[in-house]
N, CA, C and O atoms as a Tinker XYZ file with bonds, in Angstrom:
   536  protein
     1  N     67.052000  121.567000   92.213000    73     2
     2  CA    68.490000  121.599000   92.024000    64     1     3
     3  C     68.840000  120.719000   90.834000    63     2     4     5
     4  O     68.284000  119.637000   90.648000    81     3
     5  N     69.853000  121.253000   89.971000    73     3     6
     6  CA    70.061000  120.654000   88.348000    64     5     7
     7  C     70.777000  119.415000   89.234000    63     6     8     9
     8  O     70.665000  119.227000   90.445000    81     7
     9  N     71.528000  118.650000   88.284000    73     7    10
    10  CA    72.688000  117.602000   88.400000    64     9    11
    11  C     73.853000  118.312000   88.270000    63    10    12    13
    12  O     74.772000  117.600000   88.675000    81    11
    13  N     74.359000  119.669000   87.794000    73    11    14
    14  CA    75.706000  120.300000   87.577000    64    13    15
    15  C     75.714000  120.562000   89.105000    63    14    16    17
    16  O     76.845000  120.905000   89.450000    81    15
    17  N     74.784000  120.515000   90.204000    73    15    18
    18  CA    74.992000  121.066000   91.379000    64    17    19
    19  C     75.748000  119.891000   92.371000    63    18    20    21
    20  O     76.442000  119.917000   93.388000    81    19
    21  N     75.258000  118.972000   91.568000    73    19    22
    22  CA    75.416000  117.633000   93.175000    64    21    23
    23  C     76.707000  116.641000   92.381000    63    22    24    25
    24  O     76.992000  116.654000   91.183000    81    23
    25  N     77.154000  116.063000   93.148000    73    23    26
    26  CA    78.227000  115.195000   92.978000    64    25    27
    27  C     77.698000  113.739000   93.437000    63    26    28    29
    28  O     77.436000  113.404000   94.592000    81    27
    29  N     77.607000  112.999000   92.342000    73    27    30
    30  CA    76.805000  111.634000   92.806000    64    29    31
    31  C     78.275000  111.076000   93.732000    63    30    32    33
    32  O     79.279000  111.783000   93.646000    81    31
    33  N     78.322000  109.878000   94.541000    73    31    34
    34  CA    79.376000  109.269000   94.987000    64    33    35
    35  C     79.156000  107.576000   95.507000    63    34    36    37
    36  O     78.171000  107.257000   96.171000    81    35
    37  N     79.887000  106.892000   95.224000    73    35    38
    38  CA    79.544000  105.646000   95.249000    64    37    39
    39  C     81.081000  104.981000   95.816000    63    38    40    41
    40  O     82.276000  105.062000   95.533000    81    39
    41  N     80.185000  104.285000   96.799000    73    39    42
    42  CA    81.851000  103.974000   97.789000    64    41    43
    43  C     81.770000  102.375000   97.873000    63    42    44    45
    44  O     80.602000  102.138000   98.180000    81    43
    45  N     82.351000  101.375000   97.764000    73    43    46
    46  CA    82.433000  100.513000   97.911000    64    45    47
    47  C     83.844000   99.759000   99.001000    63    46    48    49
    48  O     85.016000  100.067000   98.788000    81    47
    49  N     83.499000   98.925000   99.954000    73    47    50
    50  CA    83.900000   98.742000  100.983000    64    49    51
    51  C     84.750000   96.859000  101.167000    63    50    52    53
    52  O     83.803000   96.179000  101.561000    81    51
    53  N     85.287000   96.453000  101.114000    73    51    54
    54  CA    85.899000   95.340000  100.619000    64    53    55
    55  C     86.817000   94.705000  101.260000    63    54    56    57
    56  O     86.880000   93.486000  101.100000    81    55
    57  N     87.762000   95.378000  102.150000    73    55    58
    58  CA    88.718000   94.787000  103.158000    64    57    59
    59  C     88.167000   94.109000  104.311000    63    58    60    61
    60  O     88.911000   93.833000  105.252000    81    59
    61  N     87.049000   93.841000  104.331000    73    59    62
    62  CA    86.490000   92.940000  105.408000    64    61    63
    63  C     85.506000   92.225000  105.049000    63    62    64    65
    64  O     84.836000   92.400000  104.030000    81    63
    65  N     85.278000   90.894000  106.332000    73    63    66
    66  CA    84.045000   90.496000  106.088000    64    65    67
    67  C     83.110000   91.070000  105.603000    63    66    68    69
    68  O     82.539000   90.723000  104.569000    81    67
    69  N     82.778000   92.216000  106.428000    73    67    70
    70  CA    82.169000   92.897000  106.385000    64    69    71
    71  C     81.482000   93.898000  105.846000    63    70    72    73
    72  O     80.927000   94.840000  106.412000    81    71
    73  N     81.571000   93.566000  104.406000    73    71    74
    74  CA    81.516000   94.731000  103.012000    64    73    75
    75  C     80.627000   95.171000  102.959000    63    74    76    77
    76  O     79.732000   94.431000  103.367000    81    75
    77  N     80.190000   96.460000  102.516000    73    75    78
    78  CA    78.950000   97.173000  102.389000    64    77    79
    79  C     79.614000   98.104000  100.954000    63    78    80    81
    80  O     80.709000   98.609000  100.706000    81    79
    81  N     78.662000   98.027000  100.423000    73    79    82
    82  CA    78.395000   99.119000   98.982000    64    81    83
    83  C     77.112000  100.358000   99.579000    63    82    84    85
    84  O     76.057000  100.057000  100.137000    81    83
    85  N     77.576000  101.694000   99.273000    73    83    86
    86  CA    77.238000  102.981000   99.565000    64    85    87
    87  C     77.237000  103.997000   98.188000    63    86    88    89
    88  O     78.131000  104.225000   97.373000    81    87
    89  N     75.902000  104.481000   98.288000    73    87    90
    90  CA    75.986000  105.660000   97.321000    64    89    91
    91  C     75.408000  106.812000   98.399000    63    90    92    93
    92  O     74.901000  106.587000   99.498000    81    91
    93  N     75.630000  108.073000   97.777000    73    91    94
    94  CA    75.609000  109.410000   98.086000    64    93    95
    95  C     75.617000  110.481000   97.537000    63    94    96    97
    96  O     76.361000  110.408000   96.560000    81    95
    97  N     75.039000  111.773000   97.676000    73    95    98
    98  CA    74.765000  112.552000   96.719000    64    97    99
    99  C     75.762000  113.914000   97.757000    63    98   100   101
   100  O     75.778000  114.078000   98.977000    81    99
   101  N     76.503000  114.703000   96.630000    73    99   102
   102  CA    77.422000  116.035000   97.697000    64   101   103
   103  C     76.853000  117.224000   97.068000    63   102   104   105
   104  O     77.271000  117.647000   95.991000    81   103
   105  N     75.969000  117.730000   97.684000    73   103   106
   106  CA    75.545000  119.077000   97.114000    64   105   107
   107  C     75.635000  120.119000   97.886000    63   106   108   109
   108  O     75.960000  120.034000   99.070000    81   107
   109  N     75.226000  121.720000   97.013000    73   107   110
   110  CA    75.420000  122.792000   97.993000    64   109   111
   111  C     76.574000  122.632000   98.679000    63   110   112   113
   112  O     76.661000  122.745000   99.902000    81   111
   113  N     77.651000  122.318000   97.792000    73   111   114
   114  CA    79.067000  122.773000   98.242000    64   113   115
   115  C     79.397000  121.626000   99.493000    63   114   116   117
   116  O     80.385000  120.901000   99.617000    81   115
   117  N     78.427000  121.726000  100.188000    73   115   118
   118  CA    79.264000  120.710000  101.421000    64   117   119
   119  C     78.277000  119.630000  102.095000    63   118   120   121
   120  O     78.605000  118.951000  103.068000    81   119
   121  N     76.812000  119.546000  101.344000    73   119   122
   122  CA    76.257000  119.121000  101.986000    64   121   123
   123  C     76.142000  117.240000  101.797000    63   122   124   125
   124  O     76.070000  116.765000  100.663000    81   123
   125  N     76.140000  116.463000  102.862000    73   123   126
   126  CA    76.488000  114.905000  102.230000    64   125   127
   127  C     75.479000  114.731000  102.473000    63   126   128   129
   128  O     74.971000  115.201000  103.491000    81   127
   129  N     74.704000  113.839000  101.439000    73   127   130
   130  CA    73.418000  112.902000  101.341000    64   129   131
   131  C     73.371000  111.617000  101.803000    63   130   132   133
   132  O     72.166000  111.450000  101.614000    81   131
   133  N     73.743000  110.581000  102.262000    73   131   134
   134  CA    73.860000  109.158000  101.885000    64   133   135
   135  C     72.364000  108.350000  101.592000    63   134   136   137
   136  O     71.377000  108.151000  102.300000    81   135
   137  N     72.639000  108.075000  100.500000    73   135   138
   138  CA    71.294000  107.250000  100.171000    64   137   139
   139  C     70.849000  106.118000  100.465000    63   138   140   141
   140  O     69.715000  105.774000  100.798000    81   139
   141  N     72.122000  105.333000  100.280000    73   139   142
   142  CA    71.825000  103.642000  101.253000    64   141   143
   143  C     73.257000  103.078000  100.514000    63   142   144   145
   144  O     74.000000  103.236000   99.546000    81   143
   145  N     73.041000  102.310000  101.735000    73   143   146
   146  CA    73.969000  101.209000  102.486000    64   145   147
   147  C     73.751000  100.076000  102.263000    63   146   148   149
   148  O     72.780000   99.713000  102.927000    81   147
   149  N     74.199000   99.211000  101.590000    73   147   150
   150  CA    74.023000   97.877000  101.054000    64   149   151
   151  C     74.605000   96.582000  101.506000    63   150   152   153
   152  O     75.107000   96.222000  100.442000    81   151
   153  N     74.949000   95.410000  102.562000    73   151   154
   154  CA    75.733000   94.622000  102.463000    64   153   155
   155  C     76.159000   93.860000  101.223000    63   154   156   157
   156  O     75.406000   93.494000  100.321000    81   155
   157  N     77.101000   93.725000  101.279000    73   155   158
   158  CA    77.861000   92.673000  100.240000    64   157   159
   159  C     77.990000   91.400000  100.426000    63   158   160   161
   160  O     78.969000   90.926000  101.002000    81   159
   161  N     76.965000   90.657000   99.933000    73   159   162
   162  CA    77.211000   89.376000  100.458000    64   161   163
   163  C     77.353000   88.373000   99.876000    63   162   164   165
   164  O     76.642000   88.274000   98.875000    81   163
   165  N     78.368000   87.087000  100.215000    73   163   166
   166  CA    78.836000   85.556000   99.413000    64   165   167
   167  C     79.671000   85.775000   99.204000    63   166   168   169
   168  O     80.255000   86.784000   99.600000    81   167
   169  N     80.270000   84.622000   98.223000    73   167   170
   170  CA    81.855000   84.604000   97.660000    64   169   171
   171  C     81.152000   85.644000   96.615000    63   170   172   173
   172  O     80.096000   85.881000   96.027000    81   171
   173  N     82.887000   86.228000   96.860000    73   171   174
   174  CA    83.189000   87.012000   95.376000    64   173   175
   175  C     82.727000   86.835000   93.856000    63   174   176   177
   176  O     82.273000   87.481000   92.911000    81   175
   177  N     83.069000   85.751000   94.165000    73   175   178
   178  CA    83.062000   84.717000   92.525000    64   177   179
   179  C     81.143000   84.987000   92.231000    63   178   180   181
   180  O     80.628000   85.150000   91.124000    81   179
   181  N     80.515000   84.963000   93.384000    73   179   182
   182  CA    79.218000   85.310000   93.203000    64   181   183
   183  C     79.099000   86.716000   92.267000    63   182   184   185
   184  O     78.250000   86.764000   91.376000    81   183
   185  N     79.945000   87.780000   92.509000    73   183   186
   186  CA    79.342000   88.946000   92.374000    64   185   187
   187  C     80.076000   89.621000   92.084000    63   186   188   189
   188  O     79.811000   90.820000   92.176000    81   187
   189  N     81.402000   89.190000   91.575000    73   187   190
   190  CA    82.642000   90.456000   91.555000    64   189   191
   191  C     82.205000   91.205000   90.154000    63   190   192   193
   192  O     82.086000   92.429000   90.090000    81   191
   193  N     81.913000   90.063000   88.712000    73   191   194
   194  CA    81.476000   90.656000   87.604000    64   193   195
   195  C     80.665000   91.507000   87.738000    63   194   196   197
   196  O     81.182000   92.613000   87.889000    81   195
   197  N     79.615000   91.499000   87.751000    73   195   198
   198  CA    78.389000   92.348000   88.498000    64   197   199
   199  C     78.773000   93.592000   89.043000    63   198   200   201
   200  O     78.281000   94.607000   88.550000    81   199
   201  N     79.628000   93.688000   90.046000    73   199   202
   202  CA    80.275000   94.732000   90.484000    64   201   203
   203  C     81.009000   95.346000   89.786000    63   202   204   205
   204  O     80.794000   96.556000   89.705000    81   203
   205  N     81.911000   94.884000   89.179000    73   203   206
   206  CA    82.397000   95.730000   88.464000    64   205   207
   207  C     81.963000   96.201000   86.876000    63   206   208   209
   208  O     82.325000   97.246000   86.336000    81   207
   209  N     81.281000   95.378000   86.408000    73   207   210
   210  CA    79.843000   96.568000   85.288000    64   209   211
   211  C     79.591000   97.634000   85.897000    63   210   212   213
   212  O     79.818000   98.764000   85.465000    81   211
   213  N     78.927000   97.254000   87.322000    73   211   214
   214  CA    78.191000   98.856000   87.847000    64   213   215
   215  C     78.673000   99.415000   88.015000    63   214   216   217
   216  O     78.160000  100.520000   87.837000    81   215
   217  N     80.652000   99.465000   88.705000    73   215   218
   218  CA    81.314000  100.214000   88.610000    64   217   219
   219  C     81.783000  100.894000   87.704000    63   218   220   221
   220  O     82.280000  101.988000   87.973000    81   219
   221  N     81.745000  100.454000   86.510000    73   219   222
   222  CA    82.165000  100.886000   84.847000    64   221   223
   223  C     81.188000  101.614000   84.618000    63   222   224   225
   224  O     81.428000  102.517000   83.817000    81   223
   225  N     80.059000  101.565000   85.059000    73   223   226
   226  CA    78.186000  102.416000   84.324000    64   225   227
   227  C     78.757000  102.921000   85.266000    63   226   228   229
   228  O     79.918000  103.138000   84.918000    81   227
   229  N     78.521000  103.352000   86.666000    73   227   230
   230  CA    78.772000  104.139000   87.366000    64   229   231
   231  C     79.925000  105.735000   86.867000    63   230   232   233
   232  O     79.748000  106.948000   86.752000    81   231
   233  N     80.944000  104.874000   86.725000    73   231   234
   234  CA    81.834000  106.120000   86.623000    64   233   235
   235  C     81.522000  106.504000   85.255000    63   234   236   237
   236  O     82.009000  107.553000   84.832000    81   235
   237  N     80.696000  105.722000   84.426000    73   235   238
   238  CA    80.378000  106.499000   83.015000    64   237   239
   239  C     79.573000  107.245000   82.885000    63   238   240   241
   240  O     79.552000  108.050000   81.955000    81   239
   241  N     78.345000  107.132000   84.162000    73   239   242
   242  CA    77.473000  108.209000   84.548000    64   241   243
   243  C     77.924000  109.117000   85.634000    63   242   244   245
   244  O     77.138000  109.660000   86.410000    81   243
   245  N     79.553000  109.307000   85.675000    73   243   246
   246  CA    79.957000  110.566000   86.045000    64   245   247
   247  C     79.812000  110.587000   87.487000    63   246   248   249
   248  O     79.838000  111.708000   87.996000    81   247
   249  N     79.664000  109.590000   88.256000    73   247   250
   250  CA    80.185000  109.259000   89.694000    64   249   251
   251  C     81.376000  109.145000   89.911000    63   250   252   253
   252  O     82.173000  108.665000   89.104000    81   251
   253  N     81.823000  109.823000   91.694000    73   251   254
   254  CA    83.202000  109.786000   91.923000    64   253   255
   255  C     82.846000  108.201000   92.795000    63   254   256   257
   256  O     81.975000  107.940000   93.624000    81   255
   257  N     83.859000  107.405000   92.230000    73   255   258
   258  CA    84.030000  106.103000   93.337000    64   257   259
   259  C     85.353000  105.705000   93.940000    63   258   260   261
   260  O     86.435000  105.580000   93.366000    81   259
   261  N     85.087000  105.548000   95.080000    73   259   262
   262  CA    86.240000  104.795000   96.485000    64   261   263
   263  C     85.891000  103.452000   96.364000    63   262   264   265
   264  O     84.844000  102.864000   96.093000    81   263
   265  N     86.908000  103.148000   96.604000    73   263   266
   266  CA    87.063000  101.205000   96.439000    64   265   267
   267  C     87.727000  100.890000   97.585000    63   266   268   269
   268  O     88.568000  101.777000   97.735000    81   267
   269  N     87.803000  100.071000   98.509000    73   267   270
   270  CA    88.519000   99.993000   99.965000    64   269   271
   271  C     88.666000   98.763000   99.425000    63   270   272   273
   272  O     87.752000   97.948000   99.548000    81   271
   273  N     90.081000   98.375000   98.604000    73   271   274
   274  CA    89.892000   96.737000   97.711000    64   273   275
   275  C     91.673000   96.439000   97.908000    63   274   276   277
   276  O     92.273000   97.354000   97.344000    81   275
   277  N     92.298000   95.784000   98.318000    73   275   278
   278  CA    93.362000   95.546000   98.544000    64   277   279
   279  C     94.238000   94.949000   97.340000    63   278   280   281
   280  O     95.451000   95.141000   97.261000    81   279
   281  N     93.512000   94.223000   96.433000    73   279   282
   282  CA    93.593000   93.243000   95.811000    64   281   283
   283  C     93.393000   94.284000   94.257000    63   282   284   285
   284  O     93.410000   93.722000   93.162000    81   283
   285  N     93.238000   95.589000   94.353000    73   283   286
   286  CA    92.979000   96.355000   93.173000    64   285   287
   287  C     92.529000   96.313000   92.202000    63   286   288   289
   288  O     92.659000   97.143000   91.302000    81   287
   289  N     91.664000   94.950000   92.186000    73   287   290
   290  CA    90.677000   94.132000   90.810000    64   289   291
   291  C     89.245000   95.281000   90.617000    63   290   292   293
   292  O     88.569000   95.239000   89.590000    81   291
   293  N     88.903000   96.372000   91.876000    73   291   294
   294  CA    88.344000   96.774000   91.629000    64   293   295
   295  C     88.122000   98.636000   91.694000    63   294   296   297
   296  O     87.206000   99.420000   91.947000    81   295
   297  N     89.935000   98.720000   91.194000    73   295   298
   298  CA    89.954000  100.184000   91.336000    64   297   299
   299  C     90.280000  100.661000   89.307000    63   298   300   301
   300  O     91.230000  101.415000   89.097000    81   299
   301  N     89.816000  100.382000   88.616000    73   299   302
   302  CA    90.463000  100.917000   87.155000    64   301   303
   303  C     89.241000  101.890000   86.808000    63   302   304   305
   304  O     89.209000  102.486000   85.732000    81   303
   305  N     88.297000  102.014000   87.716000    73   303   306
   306  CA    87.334000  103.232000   87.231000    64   305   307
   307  C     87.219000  103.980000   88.551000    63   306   308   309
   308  O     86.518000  104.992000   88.568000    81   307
   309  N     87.989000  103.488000   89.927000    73   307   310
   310  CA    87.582000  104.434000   91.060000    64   309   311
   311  C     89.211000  104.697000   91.706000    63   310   312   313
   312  O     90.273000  104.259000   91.264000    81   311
   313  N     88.945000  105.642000   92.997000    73   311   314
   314  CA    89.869000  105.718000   93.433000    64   313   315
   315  C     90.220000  104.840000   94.442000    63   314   316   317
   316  O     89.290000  104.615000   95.217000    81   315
   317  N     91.456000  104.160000   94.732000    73   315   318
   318  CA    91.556000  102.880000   95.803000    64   317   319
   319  C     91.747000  103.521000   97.136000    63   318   320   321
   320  O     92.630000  104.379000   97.132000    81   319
   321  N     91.415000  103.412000   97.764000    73   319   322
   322  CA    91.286000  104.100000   99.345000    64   321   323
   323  C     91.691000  103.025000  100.481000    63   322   324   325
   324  O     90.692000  102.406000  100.846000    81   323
   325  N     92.917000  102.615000  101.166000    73   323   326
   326  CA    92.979000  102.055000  101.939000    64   325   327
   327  C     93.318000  103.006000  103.699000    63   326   328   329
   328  O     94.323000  103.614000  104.064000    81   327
   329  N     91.974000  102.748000  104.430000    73   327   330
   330  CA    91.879000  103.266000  105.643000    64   329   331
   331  C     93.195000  103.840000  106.827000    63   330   332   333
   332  O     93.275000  104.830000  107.555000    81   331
   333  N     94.300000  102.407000  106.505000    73   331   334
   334  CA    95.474000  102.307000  106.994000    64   333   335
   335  C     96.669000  103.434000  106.910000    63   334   336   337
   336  O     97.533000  103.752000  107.728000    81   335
   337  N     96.407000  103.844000  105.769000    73   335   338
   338  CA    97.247000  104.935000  104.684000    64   337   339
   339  C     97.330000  105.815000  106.098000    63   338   340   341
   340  O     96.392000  105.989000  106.876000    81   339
   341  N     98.634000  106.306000  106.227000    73   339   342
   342  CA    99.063000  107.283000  107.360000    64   341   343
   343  C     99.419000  108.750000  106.283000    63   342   344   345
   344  O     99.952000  108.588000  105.185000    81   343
   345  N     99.084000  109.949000  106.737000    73   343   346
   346  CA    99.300000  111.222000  106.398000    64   345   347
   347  C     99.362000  112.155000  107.636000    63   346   348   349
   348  O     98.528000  112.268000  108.535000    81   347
   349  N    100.241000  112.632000  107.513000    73   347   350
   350  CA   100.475000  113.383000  108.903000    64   349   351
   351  C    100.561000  112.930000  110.370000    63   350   352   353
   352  O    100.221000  113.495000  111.409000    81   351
   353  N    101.059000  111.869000  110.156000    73   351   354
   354  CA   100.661000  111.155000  111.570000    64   353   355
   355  C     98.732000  110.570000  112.208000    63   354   356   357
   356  O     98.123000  110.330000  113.250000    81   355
   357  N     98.545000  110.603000  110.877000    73   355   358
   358  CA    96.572000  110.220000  111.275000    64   357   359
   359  C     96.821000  109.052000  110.137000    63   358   360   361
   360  O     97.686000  108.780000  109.304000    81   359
   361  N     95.310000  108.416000  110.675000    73   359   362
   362  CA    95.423000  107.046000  109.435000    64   361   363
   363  C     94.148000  108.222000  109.022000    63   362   364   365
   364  O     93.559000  109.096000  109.658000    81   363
   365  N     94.091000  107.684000  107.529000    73   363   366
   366  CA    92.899000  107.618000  106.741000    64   365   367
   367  C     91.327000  107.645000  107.576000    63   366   368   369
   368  O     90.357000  108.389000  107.429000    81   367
   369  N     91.545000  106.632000  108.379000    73   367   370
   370  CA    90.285000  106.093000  108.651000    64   369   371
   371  C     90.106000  107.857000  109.781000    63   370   372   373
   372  O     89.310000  108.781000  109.612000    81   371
   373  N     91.037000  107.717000  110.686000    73   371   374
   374  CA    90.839000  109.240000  111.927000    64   373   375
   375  C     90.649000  110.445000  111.220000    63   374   376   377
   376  O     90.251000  111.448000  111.812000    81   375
   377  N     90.932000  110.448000  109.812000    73   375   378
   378  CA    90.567000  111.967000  108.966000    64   377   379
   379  C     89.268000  111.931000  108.186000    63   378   380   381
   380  O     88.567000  112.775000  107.627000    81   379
   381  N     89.233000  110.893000  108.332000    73   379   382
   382  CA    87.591000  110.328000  107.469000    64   381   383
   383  C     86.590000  110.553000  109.250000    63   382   384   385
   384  O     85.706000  111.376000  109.015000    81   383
   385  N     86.540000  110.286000  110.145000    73   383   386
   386  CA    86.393000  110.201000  111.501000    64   385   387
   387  C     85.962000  112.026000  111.542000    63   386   388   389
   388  O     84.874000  112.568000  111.348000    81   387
   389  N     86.707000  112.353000  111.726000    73   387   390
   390  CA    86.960000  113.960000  111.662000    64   389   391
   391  C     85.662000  114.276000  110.417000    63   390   392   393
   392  O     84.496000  114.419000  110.784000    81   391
   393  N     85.923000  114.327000  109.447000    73   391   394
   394  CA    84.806000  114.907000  108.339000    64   393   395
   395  C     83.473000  114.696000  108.714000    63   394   396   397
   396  O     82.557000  115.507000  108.577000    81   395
   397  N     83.367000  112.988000  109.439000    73   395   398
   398  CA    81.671000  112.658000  109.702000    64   397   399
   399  C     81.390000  113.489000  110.491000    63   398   400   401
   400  O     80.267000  113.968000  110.331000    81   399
   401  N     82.237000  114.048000  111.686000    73   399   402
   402  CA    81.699000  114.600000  112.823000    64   401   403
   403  C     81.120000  116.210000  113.004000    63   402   404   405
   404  O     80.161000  116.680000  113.616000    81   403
   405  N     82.399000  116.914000  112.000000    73   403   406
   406  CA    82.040000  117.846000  111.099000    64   405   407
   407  C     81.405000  118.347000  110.469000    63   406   408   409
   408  O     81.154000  119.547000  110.582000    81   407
   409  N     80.893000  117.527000  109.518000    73   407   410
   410  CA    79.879000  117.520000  108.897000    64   409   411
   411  C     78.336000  117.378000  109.449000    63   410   412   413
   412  O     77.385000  118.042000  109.038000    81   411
   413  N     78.304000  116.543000  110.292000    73   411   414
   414  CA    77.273000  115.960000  111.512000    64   413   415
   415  C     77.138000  116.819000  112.772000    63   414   416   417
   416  O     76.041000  116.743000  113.325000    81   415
   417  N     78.267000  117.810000  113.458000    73   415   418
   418  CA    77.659000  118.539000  114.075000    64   417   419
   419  C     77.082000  119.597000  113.242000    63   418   420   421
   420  O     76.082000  120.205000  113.621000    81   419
   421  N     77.884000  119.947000  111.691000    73   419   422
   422  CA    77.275000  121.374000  111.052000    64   421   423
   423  C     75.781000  121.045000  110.550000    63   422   424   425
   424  O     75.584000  121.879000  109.667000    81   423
   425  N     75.009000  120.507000  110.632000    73   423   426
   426  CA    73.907000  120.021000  110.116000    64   425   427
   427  C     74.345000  119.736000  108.344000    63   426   428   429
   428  O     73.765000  120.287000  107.408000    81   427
   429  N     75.118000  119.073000  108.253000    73   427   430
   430  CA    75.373000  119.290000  106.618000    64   429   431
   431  C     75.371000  117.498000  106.432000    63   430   432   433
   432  O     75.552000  116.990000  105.325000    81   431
   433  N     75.184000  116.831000  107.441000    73   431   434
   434  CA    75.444000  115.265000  107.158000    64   433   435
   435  C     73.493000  114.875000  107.214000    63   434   436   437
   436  O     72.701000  114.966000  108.152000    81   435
   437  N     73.324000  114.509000  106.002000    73   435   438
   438  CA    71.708000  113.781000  105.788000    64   437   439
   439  C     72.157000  111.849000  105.289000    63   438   440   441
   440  O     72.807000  111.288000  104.407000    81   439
   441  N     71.271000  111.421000  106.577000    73   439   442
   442  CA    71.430000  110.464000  106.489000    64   441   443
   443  C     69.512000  109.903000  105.834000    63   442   444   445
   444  O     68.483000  110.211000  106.435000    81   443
   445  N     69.574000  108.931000  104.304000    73   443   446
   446  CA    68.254000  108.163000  104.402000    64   445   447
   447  C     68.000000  107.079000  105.837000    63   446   448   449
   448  O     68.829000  106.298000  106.303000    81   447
   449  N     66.388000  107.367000  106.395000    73   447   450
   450  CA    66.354000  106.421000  107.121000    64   449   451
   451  C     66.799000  104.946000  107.146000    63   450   452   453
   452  O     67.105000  104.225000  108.095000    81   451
   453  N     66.751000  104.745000  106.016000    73   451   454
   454  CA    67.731000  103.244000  105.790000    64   453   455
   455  C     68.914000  103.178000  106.451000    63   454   456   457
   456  O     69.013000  102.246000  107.249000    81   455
   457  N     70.167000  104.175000  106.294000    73   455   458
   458  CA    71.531000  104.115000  106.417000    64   457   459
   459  C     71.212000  104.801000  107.943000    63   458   460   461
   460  O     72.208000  104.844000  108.664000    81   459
   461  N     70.195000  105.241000  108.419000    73   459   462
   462  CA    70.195000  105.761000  110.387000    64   461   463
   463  C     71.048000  104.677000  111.094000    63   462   464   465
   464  O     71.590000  104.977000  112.158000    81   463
   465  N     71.163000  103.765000  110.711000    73   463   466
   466  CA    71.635000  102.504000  111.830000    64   465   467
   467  C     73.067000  102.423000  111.824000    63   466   468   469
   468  O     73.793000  101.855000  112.640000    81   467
   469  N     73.511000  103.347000  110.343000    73   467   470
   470  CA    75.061000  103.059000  110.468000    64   469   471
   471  C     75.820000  104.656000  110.841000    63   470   472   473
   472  O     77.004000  104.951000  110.675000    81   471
   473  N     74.936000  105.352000  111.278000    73   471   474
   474  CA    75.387000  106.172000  111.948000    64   473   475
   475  C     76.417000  106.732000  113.476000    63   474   476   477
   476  O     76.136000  106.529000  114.657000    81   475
   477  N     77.506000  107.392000  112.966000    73   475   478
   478  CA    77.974000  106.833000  114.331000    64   477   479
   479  C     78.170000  108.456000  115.078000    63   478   480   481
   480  O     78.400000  109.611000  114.718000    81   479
   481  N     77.890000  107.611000  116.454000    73   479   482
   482  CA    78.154000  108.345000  117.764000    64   481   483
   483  C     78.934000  109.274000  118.313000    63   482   484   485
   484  O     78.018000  109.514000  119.099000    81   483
   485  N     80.150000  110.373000  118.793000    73   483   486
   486  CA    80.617000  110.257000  119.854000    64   485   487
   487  C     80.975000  109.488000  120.899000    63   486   488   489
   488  O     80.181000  109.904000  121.742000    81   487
   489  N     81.423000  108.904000  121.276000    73   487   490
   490  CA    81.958000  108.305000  123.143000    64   489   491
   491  C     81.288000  109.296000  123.834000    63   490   492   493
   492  O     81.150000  110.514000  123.727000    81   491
   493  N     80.937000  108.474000  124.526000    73   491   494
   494  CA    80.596000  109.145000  125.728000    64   493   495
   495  C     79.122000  108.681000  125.619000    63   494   496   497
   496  O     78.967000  108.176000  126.731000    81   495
   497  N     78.092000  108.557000  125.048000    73   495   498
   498  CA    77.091000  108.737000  124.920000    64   497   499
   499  C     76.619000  107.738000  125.547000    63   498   500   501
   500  O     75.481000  108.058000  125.893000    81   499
   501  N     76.985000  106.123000  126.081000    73   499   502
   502  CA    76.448000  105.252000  126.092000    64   501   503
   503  C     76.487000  105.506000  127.923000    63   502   504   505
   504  O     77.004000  106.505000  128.423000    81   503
   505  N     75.928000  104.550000  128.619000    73   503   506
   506  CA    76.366000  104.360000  129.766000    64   505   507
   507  C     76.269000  102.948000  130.175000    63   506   508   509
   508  O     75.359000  102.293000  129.668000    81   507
   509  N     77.171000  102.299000  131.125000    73   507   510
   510  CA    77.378000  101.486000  131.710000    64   509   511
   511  C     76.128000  100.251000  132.255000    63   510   512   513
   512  O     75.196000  100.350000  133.053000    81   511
   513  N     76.519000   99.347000  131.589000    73   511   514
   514  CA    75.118000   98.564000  132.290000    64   513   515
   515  C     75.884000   98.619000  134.181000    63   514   516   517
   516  O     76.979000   98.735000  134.730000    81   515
   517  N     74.540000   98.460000  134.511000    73   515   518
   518  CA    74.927000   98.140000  135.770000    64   517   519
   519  C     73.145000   97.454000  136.555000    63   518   520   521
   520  O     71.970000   97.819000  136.558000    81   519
   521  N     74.052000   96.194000  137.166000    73   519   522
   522  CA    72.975000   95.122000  137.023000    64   521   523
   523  C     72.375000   96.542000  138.776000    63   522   524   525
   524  O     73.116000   97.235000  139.472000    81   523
   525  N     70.571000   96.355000  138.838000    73   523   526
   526  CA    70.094000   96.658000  139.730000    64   525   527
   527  C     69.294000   95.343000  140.702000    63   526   528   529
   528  O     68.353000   94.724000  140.206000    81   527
   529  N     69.749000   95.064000  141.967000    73   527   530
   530  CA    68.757000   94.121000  142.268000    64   529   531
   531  C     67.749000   94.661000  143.003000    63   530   532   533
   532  O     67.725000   95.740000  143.595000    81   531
   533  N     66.684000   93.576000  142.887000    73   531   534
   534  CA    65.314000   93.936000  143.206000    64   533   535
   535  C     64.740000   93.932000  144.755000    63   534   536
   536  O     63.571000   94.244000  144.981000    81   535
């Protein structure tokens, strides 16, 4: 498969502790790749420059990028995506929710074994501890 086929994508994650940087490849029309999942870690001041070079090479090598950045220091080459954003009565985050699942029951969601762990579930799947005595 050429590169005119696939859509590189590079998502970067920022409104939380909890930051993770993500790339991904969209090919065959619908199919999502994710390649890996990165934490983001330290002060900013560590790494914001840095980040935003790769974000500048990035979108100059013709990647679409999401920025989840409140503070908008790191949307002038991507699109700013905040989860919260209501459309139709859904947030962002429940229509993004919807696509994984979609995509994940159609067999069209490929996850690298790296990113398996941030894969998510359905409800229902887990069950209840429940202590047994002996």
């Amino acid at each position: 498969m050429d590169d005119i086929e696939k859509k590189k994508i590079f998502a970067l994650s920022l409104d939380s502790e909890n930051r993770h940087m993500a790339s991904a490849i969209l090919f065959e029309g619908n199919r999502l790749a994710i390649t890996h999942c990165l934490p983001v870690q330290g002060a900013p001041s560590k790494w914001r420059d840095k980040m935003l070079a790769d974000i500048e090479s990035k979108a100059a090598a013709g990647f679409a990028i999401a920025v989840e950045d409140r503070s908008g220091k790191f949307s002038p080459h991507a699109t700013s995506v905040c989860f919260d954003d209501v459309e139709d009565g859904r947030t962002l985050l429940q229509r993004s929710f919807d696509w994984w699942f979609s995509l994940k029951n159609s067999g069209n969601l490929i996850l690298d074994t790296s990113v398996e762990r941030y894969n998510m579930r359905a409800g229902g799947g887990r069950r209840p501890y429940r202590h047994q005595a002996r």
